[in-house]
C-alpha positions in Angstrom: 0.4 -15.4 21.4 -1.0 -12.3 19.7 -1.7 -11.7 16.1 -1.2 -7.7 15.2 -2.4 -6.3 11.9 -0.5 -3.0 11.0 -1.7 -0.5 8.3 1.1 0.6 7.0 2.0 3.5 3.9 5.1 4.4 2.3 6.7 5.9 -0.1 8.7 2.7 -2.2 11.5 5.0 -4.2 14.2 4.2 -1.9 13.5 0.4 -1.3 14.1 -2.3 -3.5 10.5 -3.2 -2.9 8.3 -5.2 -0.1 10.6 -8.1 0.5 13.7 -8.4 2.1 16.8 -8.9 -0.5 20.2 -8.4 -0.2 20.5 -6.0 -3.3 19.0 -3.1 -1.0 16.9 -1.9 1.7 13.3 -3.2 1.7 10.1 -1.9 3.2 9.9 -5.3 5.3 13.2 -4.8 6.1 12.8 -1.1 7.3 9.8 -2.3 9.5 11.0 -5.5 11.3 13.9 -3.5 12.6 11.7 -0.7 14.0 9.5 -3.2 15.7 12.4 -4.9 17.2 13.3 -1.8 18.9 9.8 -1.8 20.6 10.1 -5.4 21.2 13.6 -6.6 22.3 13.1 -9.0 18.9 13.1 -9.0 15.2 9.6 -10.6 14.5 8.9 -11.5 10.9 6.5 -9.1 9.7 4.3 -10.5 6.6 2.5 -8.2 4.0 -0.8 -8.8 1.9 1.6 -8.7 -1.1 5.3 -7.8 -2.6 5.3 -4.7 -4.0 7.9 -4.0 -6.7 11.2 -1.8 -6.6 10.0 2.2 -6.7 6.0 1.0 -6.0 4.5 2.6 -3.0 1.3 2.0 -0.7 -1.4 4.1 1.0 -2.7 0.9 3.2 -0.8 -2.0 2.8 -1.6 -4.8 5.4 1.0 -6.6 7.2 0.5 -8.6 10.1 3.0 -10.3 13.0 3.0 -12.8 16.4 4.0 -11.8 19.3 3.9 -12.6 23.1 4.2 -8.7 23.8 1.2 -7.5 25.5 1.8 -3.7 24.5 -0.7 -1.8 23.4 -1.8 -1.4 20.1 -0.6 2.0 20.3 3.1 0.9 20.8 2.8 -0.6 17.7 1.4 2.9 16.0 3.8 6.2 17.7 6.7 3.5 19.5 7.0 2.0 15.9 7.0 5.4 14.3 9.6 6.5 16.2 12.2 4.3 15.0 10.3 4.7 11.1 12.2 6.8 8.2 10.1 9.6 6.9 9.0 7.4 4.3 7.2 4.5 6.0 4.6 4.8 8.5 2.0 2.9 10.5 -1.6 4.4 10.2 -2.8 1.5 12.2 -2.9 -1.2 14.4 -5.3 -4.3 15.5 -5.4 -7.3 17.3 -6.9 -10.1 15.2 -7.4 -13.4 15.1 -4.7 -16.5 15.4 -6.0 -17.7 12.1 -6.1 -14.2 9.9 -4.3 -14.9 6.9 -3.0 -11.5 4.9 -1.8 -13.3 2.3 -4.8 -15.3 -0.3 -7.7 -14.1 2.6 -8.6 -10.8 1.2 -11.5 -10.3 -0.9 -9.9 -7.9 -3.2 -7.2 -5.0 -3.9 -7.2 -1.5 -5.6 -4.4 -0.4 -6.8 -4.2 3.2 -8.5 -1.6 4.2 -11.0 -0.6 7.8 -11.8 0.3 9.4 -15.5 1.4 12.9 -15.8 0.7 13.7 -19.4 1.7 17.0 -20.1 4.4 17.6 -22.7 7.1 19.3 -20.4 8.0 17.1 -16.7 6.9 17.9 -13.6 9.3 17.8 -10.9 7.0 17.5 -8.0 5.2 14.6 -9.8 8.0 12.5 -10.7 8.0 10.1 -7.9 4.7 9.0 -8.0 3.7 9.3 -11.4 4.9 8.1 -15.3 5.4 11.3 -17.9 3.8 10.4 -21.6 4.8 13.9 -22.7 2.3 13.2 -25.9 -1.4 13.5 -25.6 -3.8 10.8 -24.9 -7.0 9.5 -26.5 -8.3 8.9 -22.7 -11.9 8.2 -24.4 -10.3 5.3 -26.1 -8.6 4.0 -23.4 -11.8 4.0 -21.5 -13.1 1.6 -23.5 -10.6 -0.7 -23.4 -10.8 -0.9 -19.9 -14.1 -2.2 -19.8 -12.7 -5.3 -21.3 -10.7 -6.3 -18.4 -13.6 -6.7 -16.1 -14.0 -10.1 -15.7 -12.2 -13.8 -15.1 -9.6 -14.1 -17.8 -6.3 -15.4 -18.4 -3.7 -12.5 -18.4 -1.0 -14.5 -19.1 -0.3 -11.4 -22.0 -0.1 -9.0 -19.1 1.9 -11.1 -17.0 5.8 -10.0 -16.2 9.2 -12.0 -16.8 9.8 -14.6 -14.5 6.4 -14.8 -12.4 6.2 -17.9 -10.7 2.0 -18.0 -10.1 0.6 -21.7 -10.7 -2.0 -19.6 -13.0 -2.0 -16.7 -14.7 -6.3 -16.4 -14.6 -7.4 -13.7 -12.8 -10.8 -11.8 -11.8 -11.2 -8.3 -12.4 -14.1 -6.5 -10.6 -13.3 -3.1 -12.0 -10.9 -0.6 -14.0 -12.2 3.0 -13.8 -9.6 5.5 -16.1 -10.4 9.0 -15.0 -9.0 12.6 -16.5 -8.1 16.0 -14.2 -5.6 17.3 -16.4 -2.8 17.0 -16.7 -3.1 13.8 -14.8 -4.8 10.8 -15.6 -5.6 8.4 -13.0 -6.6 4.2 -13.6 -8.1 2.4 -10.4 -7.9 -1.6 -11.0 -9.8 -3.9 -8.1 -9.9 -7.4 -8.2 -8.9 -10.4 -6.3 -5.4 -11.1 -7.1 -2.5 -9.9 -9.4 0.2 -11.2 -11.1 3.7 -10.0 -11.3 3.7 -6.2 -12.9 0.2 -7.3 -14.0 -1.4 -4.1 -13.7 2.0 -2.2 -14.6 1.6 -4.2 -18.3 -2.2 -3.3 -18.2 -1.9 0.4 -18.0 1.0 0.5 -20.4 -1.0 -1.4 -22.8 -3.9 1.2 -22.1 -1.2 3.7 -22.6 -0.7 2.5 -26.0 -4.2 2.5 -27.1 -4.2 5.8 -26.1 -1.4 6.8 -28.3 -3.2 5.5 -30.9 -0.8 2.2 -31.4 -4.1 -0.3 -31.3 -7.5 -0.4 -30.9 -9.6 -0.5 -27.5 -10.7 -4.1 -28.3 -7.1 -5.4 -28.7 -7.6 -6.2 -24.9 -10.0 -8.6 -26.1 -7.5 -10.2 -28.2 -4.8 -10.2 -25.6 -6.9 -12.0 -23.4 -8.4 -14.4 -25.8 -4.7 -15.0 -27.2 -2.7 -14.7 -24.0 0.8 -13.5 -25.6 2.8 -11.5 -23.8 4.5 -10.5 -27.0 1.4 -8.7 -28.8 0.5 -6.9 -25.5 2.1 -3.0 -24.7 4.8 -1.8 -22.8 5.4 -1.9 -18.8 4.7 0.5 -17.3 7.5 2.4 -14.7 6.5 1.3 -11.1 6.9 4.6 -9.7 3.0 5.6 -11.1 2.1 2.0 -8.8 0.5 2.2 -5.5 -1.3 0.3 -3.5 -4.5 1.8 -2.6 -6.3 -0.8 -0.3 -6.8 -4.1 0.7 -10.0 -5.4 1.9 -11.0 -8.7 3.8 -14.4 -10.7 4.3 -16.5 -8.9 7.5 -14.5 -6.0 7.7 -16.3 -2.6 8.0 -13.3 -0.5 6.1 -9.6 -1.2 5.0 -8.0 2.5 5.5 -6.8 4.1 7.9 
């Protein structure tokens, strides 16, 4: 039996998110029946997390056993083949019986995109959020600095998560400005649901001015999800990359 890691991106506007539902087409959903084209089988095909509705991914992980002994690079074009234009493999790898994709990684980045410009921008508005009125971005780099850490963010935490805990370590948030968009990198070693989507909209609203950089501080030393900002839209969401213990590189 063979354990295959794929590196896989998409585009998440058409899918209901990572996971197989019945209230639309998923990305898992997309991928399994691809693979069983290649393989005579559906195989379940698990990811290194379950990205929202509208969220998309640059390298997500995903990894499933087989008995196939293709080549790694039927698992790259022959999957490709049977993709929609908006999901791809970048990569594939044999690895070991024991990987696990899911709690084995030492951390994720994820990047979220705002377009803030006071008239929309058609070409941006699948991958990014439009706050048509400026931003103190100065401001909201200083809030960000209070996130890096191990805290409970039970405050940014979204309706109906069902994690055991809600603390969380943060090894870095880096907010950077190339007008008109501004980008804000998060990496740490787990998230809860639309964590980071509540953290840039709180960020957001610091930067409109509605409170003050160190009301992270409070959010995190009172964890109430009522005093923190708004969620973010998950279209400005994506998955950057994923990386595990004794690997060189997570991107293909």
């Amino acid at each position: 039996m063979r354990t295959i890691k794929l590196i896989l991106q998409y585009d998440g506007t058409n899918y209901c998110g990572w996971q197989e539902q019945a209230n639309g087409p998923s990305v898992q959903e997309t991928v399994e029946l691809a693979l069983a084209k290649i393989l005579g089988q559906r195989m379940r095909v698990q990811a290194a997390g379950r990205t929202d509705a509208g969220v998309h991914a640059l390298a997500m992980p995903a990894v499933f056993r087989t008995e196939s002994t293709l080549p790694l690079t039927a698992f790259v074009a022959g999957v490709n083949s049977h993709l929609p234009e908006d999901i791809a493999v970048q990569g594939a790898e044999e690895v070991p019986v024991d990987f696990r994709v899911i709690g084995g990684a030492s951390d994720k980045t994820y990047r979220y995109t705002i377009y803030n410009a006071r008239l929309r921008s058609p070409l941006h508005r699948r991958t990014s959020w439009h706050v048509p009125v400026p931003l103190d971005v100065d401001a909201m780099c200083l809030a960000a600095e209070y996130f890096v850490g191990e805290h409970d963010f039970a405050a940014f935490r979204g309706q109906n998560c069902t994690a055991v805990t809600s603390r969380r370590r943060i090894d870095a948030v880096t907010v950077t400005h190339e007008q008109p968009l501004i980008t804000i990198d998060v990496t740490g070693g787990g998230f809860l649901k639309h964590m980071v989507r509540i953290m840039v909209g709180t960020l957001v609203d610091i930067g409109r001015r509605r409170f003050a950089p160190d009301h992270i501080a409070l959010l995190l030393a009172r964890p109430d999800r009522r005093l923190g900002g708004v969620t973010a839209p998950p279209q400005g969401l994506c998955l950057l990359k994923v990386r595990y213990p004794g690997e060189n590189h997570s991107e293909y």
